[in-house]
N, C-alpha and C positions, 0 to 999 in steps of 0.2 A: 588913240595915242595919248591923249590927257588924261583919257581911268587910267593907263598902268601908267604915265608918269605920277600920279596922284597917289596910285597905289604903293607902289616907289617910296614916293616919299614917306611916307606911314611907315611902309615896313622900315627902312634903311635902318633909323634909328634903334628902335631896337633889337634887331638882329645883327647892326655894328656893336651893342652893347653885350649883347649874349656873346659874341664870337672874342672881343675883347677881354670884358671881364670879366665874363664866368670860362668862358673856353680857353681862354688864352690865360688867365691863373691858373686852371687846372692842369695846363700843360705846362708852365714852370713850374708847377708841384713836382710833376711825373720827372721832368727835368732832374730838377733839383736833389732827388734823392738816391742820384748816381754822383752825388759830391762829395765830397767830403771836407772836413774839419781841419785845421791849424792845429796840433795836440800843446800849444804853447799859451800861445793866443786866443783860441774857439773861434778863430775864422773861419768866414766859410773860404775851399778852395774850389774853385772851378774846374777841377781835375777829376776826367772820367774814373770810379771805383765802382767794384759793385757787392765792397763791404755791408754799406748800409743792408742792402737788400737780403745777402746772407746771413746778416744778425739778425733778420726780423724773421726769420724762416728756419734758424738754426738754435735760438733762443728758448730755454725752456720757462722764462716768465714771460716772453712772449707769446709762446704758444698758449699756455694757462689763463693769459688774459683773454687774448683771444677766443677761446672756448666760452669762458667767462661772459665775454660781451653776448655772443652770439646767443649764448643759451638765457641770457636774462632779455632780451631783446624776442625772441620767440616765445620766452614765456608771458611779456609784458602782452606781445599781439594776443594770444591764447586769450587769457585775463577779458580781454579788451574785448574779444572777440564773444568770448561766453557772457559777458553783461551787456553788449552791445543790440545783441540778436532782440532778445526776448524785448526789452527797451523799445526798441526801432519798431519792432510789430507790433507793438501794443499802441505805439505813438502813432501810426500810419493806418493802423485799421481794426482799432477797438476804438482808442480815446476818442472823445467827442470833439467838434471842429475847438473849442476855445481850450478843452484839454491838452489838445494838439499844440496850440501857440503855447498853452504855460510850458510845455514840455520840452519844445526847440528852446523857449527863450533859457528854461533851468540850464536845457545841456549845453549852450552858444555860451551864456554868460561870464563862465569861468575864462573862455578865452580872452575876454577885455581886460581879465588881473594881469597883473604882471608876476611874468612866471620866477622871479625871485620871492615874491606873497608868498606864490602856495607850494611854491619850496620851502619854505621857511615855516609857514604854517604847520604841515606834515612832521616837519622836524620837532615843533613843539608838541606838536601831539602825540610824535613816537617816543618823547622825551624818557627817560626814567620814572621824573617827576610830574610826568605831563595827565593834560585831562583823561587820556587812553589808559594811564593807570591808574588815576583816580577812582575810575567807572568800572574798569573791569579786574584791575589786580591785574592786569598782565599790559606787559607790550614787547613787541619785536625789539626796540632797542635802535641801534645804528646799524648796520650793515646790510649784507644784500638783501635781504626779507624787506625791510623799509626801502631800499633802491626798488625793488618791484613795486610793492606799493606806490613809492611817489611817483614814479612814472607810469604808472595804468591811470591813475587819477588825470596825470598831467594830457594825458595823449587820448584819453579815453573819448572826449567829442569828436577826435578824427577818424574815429570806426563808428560813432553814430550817425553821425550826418549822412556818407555816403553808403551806408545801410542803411537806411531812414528814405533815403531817396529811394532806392534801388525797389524797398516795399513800399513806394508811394507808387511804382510805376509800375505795376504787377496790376492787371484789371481785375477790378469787382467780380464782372463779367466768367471769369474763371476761376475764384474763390465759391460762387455760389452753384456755378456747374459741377464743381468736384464735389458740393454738398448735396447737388440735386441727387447725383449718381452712386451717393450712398458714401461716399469716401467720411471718415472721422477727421476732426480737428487738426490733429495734428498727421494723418495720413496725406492730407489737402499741403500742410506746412512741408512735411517731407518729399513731396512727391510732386506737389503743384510749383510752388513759391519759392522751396530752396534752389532750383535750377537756376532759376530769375534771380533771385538776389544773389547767388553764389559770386560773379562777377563785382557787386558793390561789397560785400565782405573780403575779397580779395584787392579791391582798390585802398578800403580800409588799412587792410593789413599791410600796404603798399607804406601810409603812412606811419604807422606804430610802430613798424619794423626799423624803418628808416631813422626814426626820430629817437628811439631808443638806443640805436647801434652808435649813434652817433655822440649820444648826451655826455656830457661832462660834467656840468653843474650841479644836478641834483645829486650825484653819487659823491660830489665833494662835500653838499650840506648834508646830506641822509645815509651816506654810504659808511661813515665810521672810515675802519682800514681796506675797505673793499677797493679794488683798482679797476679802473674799467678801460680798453682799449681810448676814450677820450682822454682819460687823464693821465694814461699815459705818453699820447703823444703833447697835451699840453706841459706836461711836464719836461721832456725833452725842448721842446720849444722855447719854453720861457724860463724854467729854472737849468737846468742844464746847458740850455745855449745850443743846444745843437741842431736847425733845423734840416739837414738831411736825414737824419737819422728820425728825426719827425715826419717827414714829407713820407718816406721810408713806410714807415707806421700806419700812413695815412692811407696806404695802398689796399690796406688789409678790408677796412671797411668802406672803400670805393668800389673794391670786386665785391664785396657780400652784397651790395646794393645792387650792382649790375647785375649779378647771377640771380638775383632774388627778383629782380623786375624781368629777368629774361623768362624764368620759371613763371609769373604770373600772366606772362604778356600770354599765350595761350588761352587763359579764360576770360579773356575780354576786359581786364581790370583793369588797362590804360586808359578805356572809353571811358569809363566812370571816374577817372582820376578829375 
């Protein structure tokens, strides 16, 4: 009786906080964006409509952004995913034990800047005038090309790490049996290793997908006129005033998240989350 009151108490707290503040926002989100507006004023009313919802679904800059988000969001995981791989097995079972630490600490360390830095950073770099053209006579410039880039850079540790682990947990023991039995380097990679890590490359992509679909900031500093589903509902929110019509918005990349965790939950990517 004392472990589960003990237990109890541990949990309560924060599973009252998850239920309150994460779960219980998300459900005055979902609320909320069956409201609608004052056309006078920009209040909000508390009156059932389900304008909102038909605009976000009936809209042809809606829909453009949307496409927009999604496909820069798969291509950032893609990105992330083909530099990730090669990286993570060289780090986990070539480099030497202190190679190993320099290589976690290179790819961890970027996450202690502050992601305004290396926003702002990339921006100088993709500048017109910037060191990118100094060096080579050319640069992307502002818009989606530089959105890609700042965010693979930005998210790019979150597909190392949990690929990184995934080939740290793959045994010796059957790297050198697929060499005993005559298998080549990379027949062993494709045949041995990829099954195993497949699961930590899709936990990865769990996060790049997620963290991309989502972003606003970096497309406001590197994006030029590009519009991303975030700024467009930050913009509804704070400039416009309207937040049902944002809540509304905010539905679009709630479901791509949901559907895109549902589609991985099959390869085991939750467990490595």
């Amino acid at each position: 009786m004392k472990r589960r009151a003990g237990l109890a108490f541990l949990l309560v707290p924060p599973l009252a906080w998850l239920g309150v503040a994460y779960l219980g926002s998300l459900a005055v989100l979902l609320v909320s964006a069956f409201w609608g507006t004052n056309s006078f004023t920009g209040a909000v009313v508390r009156t059932f409509t389900t304008d909102n919802i038909a605009r976000v679904f009936t809209d042809a800059v809606f829909r453009t952004v949307t496409l927009r988000t999604v496909g820069v969001a798969l291509t950032v995981t893609v990105i992330c995913m083909l530099l990730a791989i090669p990286l993570a097995l060289y780090m986990a079972k070539i480099a030497s034990p202190a190679g190993r630490v320099a290589l976690v600490i290179a790819v961890t360390t970027p996450l202690w800047a502050s992601y305004l830095v290396k926003a702002y950073a990339w921006r100088m770099l993709l500048s017109p005038e910037g060191p990118l053209s100094w060096a080579t006579g050319y640069t992307p410039g502002y818009g989606l090309v530089a959105t890609v880039i700042t965010l693979s850079y930005l998210w790019l540790p979150y597909m190392v790490i949990p690929v990184f682990a995934a080939f740290e947990r793959v045994p010796d023991a059957l790297v050198d049996a697929s060499s005993d039995l005559g298998a080549s380097s990379l027949m062993t990679v494709r045949s041995v290793m990829a099954p195993l890590v497949f699961p930590g490359i899709a936990a990865g992509s769990i996060f790049t997908f997620s963290l991309s679909l989502g972003d606003y900031i970096a497309v406001t500093i590197v994006g030029g006129k590009t519009q991303m589903l975030g700024n467009i509902i930050y913009g509804q929110l704070v400039t416009a005033n309207n937040q049902p019509l944002a809540a509304a918005l905010s539905i679009i990349p709630l479901a791509a998240i949901v559907l895109y965790l549902l589609a991985m939950r099959r390869t085991g990517a939750l467990e490595n989350v």
